[in-house]
C-alpha positions in Angstrom: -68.5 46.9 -67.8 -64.8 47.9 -67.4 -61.6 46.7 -67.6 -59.4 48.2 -64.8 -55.5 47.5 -65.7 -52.4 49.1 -63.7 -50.5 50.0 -66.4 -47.4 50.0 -64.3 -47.0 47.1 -63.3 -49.0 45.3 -66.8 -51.3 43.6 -63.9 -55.4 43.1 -64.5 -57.3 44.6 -61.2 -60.9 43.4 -62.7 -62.5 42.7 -66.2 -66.0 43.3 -65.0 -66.1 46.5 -63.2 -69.3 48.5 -63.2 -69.3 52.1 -64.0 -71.1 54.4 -61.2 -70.7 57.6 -63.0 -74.2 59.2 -62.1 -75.6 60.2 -58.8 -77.6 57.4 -57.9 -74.8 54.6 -58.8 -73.0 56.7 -56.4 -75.2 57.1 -54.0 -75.9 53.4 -53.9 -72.7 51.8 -54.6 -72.6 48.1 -53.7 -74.8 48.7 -51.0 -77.5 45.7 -50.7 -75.4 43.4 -53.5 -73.1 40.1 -52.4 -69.5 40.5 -52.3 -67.0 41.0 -55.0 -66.1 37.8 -57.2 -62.2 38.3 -58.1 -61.9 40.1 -61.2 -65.2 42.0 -60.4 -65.4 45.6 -58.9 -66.9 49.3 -59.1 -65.7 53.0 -60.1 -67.4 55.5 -59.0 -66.5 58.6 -60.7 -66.3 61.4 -59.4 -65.4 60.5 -56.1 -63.1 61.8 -53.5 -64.1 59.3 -50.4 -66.0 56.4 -49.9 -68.1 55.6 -46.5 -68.6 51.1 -45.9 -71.9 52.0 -43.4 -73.9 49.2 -44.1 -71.7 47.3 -45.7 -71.8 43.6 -44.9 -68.3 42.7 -46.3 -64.6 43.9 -47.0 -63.4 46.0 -49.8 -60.1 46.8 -51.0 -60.0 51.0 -52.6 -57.9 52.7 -54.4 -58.4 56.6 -55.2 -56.8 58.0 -58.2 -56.7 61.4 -59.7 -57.5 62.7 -63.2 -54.6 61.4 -65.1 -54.8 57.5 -63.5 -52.4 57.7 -60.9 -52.9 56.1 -57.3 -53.3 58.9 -55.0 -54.5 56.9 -51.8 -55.2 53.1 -50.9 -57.5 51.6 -48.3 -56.3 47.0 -48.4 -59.1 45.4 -46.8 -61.4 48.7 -45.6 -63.8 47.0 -43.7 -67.8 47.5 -42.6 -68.7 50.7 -41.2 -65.4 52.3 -41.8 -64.9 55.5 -43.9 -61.9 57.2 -45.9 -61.0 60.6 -45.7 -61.2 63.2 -48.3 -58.6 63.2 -51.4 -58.6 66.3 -53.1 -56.7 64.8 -56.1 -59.0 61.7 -56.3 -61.2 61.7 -59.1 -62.0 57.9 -58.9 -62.6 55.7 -56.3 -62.2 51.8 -57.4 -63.7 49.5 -55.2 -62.7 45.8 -55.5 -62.4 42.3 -53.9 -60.2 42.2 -50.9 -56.7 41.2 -51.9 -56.8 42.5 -55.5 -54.6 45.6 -54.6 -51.8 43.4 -52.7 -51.9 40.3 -55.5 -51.5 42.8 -58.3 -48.7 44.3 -56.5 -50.7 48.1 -56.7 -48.6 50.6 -55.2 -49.2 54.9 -54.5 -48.2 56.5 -58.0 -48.9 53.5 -59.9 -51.0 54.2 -63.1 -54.8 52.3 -63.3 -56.4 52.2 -67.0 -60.4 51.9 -67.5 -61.6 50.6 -70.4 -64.9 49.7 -71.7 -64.4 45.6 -71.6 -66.3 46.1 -75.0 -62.9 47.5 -76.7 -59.9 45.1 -75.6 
């Protein structure tokens, strides 16, 4: 599990994010698992888009490149939709709908991971 933290703005996204970091976390995703409780969410690293087909429910996604910052934003990306591709994204965060406008997440802002282990 990870802690995702914008750094920016000193605001918590989620404190128990899984890690999809291999190709079949990726491929799966959240696919065929119940919505997002608040302070729950994924990254899926590497990852320049994200597709919702099949999805039964909302997510909020941020893309951010190698050094943290927010290079794209999708509020409230909904079933069946899709993002384009970032070339500077290295991570896609998918969380519960609302998380990016309560936490006041803006493009450039700086997002942390760490493992929830170490804070």
């Amino acid at each position: 599990m990870l802690r995702v933290v914008n750094a920016t703005r000193d605001r918590e996204l989620g404190n128990r994010v899984w890690l999809a970091n291999r190709w079949w976390p990726r491929l799966r995703g959240l696919l065929g698992r119940g919505p997002l409780e608040p302070g729950s969410g994924m990254v899926l690293e590497p990852c320049k888009s994200v597709h919702m087909f099949g999805m039964k429910y909302s997510l909020d996604v941020v893309f951010v490149n190698a050094e943290g910052e927010v290079v794209a934003m999708y509020p409230k990306l909904d079933p069946g939709k899709r993002t384009p591709w970032h070339k500077p994204a290295r991570k896609a965060i998918e969380l519960p709908v609302g998380t990016l406008s309560a936490t006041g997440t803006e493009i450039g802002d700086v997002l942390t991971c760490q493992f929830a282990e170490a804070v």
